[in-house]
MDTraj code that builds the backbone (N, CA, C; nanometers):
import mdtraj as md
import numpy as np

residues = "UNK UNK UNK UNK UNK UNK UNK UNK UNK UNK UNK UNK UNK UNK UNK UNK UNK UNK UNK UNK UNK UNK UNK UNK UNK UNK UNK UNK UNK UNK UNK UNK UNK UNK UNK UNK UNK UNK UNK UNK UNK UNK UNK UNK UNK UNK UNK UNK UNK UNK UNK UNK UNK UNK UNK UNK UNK UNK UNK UNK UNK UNK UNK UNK UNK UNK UNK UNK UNK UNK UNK UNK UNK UNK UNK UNK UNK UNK UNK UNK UNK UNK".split()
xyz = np.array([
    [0.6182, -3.6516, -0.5496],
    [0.6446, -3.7793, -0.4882],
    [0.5230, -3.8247, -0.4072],
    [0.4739, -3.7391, -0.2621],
    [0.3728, -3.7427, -0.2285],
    [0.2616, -3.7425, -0.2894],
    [0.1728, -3.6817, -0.4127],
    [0.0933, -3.6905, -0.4797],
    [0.0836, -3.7814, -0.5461],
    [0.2268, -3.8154, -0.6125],
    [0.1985, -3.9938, -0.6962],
    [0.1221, -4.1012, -0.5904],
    [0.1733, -4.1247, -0.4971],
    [0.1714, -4.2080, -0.3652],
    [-0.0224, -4.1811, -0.3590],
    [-0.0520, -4.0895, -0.3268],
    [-0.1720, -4.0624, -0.2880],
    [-0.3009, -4.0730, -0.3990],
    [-0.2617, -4.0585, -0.5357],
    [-0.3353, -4.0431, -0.5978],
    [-0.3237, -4.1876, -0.6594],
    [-0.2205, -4.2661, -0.6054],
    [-0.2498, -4.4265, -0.6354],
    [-0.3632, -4.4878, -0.5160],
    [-0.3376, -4.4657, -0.3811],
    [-0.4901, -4.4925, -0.3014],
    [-0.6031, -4.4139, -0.3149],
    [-0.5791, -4.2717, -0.3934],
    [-0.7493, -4.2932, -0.4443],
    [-0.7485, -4.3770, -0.5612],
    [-0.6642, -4.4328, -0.6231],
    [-0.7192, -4.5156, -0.7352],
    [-0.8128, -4.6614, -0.6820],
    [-0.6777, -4.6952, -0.6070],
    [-0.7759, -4.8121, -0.4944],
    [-0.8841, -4.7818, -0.3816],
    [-0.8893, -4.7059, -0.3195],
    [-1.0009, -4.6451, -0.3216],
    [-1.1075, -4.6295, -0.3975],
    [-1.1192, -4.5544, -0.5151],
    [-1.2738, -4.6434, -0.6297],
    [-1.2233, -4.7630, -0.6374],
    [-1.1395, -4.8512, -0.6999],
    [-1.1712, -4.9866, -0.7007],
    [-1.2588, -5.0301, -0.5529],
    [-1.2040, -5.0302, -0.5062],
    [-1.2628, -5.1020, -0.3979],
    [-1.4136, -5.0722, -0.3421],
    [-1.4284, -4.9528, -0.3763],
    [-1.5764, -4.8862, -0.3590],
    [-1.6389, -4.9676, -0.4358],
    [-1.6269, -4.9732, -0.5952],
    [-1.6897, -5.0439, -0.6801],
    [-1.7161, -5.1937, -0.6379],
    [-1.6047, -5.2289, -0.6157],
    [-1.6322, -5.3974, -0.5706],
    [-1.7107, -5.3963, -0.4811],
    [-1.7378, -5.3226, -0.3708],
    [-1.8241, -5.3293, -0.2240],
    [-1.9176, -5.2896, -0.2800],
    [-1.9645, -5.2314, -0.3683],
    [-2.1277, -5.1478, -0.4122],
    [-2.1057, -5.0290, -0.3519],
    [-1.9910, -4.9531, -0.2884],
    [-2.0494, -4.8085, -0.2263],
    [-2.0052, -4.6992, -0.3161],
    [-2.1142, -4.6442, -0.3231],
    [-2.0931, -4.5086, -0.4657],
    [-2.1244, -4.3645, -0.3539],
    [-2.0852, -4.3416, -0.3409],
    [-2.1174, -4.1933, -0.2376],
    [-2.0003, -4.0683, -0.3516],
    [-2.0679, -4.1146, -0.4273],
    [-1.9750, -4.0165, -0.4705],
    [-1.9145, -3.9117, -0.4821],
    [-2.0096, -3.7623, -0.4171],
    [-1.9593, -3.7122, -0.3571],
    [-1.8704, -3.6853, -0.2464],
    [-1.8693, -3.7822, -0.1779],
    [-1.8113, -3.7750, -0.0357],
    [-1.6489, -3.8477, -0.1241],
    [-1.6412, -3.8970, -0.2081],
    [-1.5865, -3.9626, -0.2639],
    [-1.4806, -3.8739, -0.2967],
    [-1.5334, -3.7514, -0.4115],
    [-1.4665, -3.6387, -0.4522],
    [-1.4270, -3.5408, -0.3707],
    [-1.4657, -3.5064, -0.2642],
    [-1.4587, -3.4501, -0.2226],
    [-1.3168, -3.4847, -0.0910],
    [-1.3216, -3.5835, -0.0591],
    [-1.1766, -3.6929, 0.0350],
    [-1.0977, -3.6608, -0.0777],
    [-1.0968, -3.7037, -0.2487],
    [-0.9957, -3.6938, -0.3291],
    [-0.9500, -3.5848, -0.3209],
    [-1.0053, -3.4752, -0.3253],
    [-0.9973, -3.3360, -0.3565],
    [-0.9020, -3.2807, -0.2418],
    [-0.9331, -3.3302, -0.0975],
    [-0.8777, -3.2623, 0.0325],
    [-0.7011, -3.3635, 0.0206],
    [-0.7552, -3.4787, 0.0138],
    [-0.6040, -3.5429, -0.0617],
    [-0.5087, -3.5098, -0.1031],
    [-0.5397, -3.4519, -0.2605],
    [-0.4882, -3.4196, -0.3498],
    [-0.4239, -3.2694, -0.3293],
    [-0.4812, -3.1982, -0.2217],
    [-0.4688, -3.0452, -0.1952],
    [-0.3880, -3.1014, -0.0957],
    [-0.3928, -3.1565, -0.0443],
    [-0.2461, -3.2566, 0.1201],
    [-0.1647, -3.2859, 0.0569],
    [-0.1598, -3.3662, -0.0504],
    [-0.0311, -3.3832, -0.1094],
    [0.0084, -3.2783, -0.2005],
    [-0.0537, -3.1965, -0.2627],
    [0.0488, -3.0751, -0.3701],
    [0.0775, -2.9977, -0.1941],
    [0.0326, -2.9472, -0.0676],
    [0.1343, -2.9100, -0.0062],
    [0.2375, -2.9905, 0.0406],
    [0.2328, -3.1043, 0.0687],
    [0.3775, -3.2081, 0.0908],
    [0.4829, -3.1767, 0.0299],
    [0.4330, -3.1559, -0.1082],
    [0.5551, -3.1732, -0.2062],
    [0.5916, -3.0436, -0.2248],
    [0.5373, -2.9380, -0.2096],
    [0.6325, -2.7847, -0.1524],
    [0.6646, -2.7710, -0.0505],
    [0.6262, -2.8554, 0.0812],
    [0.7442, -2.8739, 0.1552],
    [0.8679, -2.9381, 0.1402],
    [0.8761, -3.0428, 0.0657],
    [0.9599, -3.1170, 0.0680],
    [1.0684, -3.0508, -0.0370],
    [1.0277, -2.9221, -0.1470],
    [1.1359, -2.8829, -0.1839],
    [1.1627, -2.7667, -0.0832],
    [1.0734, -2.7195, -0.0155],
    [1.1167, -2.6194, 0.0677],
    [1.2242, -2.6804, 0.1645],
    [1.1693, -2.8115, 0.2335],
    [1.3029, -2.8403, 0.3227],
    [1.4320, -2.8783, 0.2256],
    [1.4266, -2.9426, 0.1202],
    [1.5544, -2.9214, 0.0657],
    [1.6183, -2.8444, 0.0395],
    [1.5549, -2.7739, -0.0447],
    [1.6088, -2.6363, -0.0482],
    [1.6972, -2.5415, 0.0821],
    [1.6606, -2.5763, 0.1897],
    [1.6923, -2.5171, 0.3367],
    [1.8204, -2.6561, 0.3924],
    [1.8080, -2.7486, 0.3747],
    [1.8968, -2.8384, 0.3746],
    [2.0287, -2.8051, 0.3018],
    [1.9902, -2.7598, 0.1728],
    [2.1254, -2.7322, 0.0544],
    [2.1694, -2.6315, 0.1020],
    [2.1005, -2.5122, 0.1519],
    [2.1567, -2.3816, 0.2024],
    [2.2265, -2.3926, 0.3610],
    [2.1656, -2.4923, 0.3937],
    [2.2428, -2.5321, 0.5374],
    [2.3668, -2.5932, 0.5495],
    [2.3713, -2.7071, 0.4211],
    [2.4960, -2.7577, 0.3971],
    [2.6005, -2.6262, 0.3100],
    [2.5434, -2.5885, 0.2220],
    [2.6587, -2.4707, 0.1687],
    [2.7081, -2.4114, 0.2759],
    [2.5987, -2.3322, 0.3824],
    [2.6865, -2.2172, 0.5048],
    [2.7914, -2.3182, 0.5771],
    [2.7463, -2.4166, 0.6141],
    [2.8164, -2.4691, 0.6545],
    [2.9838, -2.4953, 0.5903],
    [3.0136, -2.5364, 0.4571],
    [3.1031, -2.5087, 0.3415],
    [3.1621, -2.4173, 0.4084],
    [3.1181, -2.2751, 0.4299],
    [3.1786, -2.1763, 0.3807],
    [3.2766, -2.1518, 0.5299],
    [3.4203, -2.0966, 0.5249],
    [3.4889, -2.0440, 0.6110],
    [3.4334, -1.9575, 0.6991],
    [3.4862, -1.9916, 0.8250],
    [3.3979, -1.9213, 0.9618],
    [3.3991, -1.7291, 0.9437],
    [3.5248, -1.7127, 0.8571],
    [3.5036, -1.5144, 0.8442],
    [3.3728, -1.4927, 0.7344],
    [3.3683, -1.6181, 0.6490],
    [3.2430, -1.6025, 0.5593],
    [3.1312, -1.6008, 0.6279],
    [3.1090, -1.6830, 0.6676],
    [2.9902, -1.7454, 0.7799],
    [2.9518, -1.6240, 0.8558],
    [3.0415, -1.5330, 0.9322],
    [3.0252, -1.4565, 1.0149],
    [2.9889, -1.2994, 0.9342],
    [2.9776, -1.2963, 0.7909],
    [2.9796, -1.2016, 0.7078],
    [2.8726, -1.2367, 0.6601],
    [2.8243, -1.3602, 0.6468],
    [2.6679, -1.3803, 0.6067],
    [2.5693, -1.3424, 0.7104],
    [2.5760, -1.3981, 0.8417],
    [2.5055, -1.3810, 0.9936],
    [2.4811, -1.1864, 0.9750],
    [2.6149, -1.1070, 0.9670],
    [2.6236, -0.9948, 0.9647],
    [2.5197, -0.9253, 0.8797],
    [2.5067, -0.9876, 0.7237],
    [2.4565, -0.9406, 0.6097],
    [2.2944, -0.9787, 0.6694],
    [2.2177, -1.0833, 0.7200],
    [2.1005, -1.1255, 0.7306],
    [2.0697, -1.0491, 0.8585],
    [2.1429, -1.0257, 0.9380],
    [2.1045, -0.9191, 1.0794],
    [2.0876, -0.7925, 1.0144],
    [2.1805, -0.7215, 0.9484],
    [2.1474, -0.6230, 0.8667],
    [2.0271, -0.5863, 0.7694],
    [2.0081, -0.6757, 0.6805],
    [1.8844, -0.7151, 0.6226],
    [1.7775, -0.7356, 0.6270],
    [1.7375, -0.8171, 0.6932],
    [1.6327, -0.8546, 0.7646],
    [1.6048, -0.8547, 0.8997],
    [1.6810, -0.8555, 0.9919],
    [1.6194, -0.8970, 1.1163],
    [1.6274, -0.7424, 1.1742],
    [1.7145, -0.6689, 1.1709],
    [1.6946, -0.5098, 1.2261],
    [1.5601, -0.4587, 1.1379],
    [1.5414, -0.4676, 1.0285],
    [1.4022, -0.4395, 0.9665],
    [1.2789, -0.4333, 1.0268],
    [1.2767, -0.5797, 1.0507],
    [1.1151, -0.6019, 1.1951],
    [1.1123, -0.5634, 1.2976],
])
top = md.Topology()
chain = top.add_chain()
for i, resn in enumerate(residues, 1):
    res = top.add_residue(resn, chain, resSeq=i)
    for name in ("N", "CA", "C"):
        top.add_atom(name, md.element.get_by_symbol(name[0]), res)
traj = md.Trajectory(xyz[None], top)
């Protein structure tokens, strides 16, 4: 989602370079590049927060003896571990 978005203002971005005369082109590739690496992490956040959203809404779903059997299972699991 984020990467579509972004990789349409570098499109306007060269246009507009071109129309003004400024060719720096490296500096050019190199903004695209840091861009393009900003937006592919956006968009693994954005399934990461969903992903954590869907699991927030399921616990939530689930009956409070469930709920309290999951808390149990992740204290067990993981958090006595560290």
């Amino acid at each position: 989602m984020y990467k579509e978005k972004l990789l349409s203002q570098i499109k306007i971005l060269e246009n507009l370079q071109e129309k003004i005369g400024i060719y720096d082109v490296s500096e050019t590739i190199q903004l695209s590049g840091e861009i393009l690496r900003l937006a592919n992490k956006l968009d693994e956040l954005e399934v990461e927060y969903t992903t954590t959203a869907n699991l927030d809404k399921s616990f939530e779903e689930l009956s409070e003896d469930k709920q309290e059997k999951v808390r149990r299972f992740i204290e067990e699991r993981f958090i006595k571990r560290n």
